[in-house]
Structures are given as structure tokens and as C-alpha cells.
KOLSENU-459665 format. One record per residue: residue number from 1; residue in one letter; x, y, z of N, C-alpha, C, O in turn. Coordinates in Angstrom, 1 decimal, decimal comma. Atoms other than C-alpha are relative to their C-alpha. Example, Ala and Ser with C-alpha at 12.3 -4.5 7.8 and 13.67 -1.06 7.14 Angstrom:
<pts>
PT num residuo n.east n.north   n.up ca.east ca.north  ca.up c.east c.north   c.up o.east o.north   o.up
PT   1       A    0,9    -1,2    0,0    12,3     -4,5    7,8    0,9     1,2    0,0    1,9     1,2    0,7
PT   2       S   -0,9    -1,1    0,0    13,7     -1,1    7,1   -0,8     1,1    0,8   -0,3     2,2    0,9
</pts>
This chain:
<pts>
PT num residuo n.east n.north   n.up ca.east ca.north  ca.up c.east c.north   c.up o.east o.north   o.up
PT   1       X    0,8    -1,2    0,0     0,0      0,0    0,0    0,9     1,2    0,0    2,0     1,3    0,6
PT   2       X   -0,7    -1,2    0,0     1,0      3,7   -0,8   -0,4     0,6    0,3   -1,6     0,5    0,1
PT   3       X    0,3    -1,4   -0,9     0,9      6,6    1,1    0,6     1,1   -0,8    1,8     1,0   -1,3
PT   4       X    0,0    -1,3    0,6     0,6     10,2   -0,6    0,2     1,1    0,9   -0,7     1,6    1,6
PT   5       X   -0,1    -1,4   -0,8     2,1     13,1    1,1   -0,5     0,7   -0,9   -0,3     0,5   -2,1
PT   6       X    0,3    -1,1    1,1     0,4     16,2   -0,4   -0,3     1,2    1,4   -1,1     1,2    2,2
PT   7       X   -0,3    -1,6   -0,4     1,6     20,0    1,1   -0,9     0,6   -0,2   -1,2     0,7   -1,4
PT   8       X    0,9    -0,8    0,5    -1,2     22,1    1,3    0,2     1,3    0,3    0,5     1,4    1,5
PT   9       X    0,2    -1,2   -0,7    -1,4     26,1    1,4   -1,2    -0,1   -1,1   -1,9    -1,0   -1,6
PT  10       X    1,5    -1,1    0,7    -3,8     28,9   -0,5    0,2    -0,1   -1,5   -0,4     0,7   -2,2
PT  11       X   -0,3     0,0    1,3    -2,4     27,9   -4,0   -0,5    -0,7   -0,7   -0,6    -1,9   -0,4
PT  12       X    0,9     1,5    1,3    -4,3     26,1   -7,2    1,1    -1,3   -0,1    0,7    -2,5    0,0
PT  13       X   -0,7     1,0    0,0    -1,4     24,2   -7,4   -0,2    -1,1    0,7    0,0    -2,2    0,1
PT  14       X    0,3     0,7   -1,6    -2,1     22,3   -3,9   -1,2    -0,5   -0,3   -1,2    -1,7   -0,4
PT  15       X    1,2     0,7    0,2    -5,5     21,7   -4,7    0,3    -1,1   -1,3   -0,2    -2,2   -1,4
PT  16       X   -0,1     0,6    1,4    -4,5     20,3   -8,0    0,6    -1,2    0,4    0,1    -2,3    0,0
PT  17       X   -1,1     1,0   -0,5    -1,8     18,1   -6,3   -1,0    -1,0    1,3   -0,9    -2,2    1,5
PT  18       X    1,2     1,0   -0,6    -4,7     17,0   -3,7   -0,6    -0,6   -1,0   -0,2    -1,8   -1,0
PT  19       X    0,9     0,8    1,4    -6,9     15,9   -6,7    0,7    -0,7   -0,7    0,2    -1,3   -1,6
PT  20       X   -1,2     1,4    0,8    -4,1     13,8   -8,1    0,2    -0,9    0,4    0,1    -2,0   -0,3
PT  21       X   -0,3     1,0   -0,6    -3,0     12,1   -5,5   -1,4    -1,2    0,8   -1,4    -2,4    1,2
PT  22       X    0,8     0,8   -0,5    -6,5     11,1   -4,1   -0,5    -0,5   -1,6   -1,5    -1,2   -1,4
PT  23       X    0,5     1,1    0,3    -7,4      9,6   -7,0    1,4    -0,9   -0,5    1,0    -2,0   -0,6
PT  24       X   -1,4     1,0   -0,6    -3,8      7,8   -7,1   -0,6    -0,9    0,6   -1,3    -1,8    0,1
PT  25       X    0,3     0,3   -1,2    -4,5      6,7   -4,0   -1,3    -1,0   -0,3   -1,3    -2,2    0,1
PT  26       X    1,7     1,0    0,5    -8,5      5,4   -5,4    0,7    -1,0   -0,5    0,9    -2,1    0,0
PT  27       X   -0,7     1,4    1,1    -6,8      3,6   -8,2    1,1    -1,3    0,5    1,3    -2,4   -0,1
PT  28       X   -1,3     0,8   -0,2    -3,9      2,1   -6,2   -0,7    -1,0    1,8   -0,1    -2,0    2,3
PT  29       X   -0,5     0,1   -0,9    -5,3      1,6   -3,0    0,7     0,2    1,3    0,9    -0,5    2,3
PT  30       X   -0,8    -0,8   -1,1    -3,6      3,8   -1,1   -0,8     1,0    0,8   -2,1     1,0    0,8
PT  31       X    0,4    -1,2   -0,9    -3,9      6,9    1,4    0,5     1,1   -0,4    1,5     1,0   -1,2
PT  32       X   -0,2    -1,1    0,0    -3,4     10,2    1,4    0,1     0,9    1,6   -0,7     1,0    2,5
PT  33       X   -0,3    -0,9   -1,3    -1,8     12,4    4,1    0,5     1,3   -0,3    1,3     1,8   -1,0
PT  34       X    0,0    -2,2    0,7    -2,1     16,4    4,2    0,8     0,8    1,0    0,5     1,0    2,2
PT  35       X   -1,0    -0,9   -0,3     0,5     18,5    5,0   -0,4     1,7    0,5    0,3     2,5   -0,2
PT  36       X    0,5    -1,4    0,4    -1,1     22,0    5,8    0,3     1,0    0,8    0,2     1,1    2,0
PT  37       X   -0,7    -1,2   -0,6     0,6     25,3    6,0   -0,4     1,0    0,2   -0,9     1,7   -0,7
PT  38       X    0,7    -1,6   -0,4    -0,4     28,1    7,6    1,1     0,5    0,8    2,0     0,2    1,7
PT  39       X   -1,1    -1,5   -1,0     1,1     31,6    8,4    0,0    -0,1    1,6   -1,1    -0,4    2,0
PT  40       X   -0,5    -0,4   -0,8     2,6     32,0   11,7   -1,1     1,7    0,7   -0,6     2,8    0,7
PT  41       X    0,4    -1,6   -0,3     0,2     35,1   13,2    0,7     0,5    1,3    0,8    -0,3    2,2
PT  42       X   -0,6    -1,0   -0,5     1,8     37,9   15,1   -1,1     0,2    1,2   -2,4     0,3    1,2
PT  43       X    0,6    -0,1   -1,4     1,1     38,4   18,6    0,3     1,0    0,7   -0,2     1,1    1,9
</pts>
């Protein structure tokens, strides 16, 4: 079984790269695991 890392921020790219790997993942079997980056806010 494969496991999909996929990085996510605010970018189309990221979504695109989610929508890839889950259906990867459909097809194969596998999982997907999400990475998600968010800003640091000021205190």
C-alpha cells in the first residue's frame, strides 16, 4: 500500500496536487496524508 504526502497552502497548485494524488491513491489503494501550511500570526 501507498501513502501520498500532499503540502497544502492557499495555491491552485495544492488543490490540484490534492486531486491527483486522491485519485492515485483510489486507483492504487492507497492513502493520502495532508500537509497543511499556515502563516505564523503575530502576537
Amino acid at each position: 500500500m501507498r501513502t501520498y504526502l500532499v503540502v497544502i497552502d492557499e495555491t491552485e497548485e495544492a488543490r490540484l496536487a490534492l486531486r491527483f494524488a486522491s485519485r492515485r491513491a483510489a486507483k492504487t489503494g492507497g492513502t493520502v496524508h495532508i500537509l497543511a501550511l499556515v502563516e505564523q500570526a503575530d502576537f
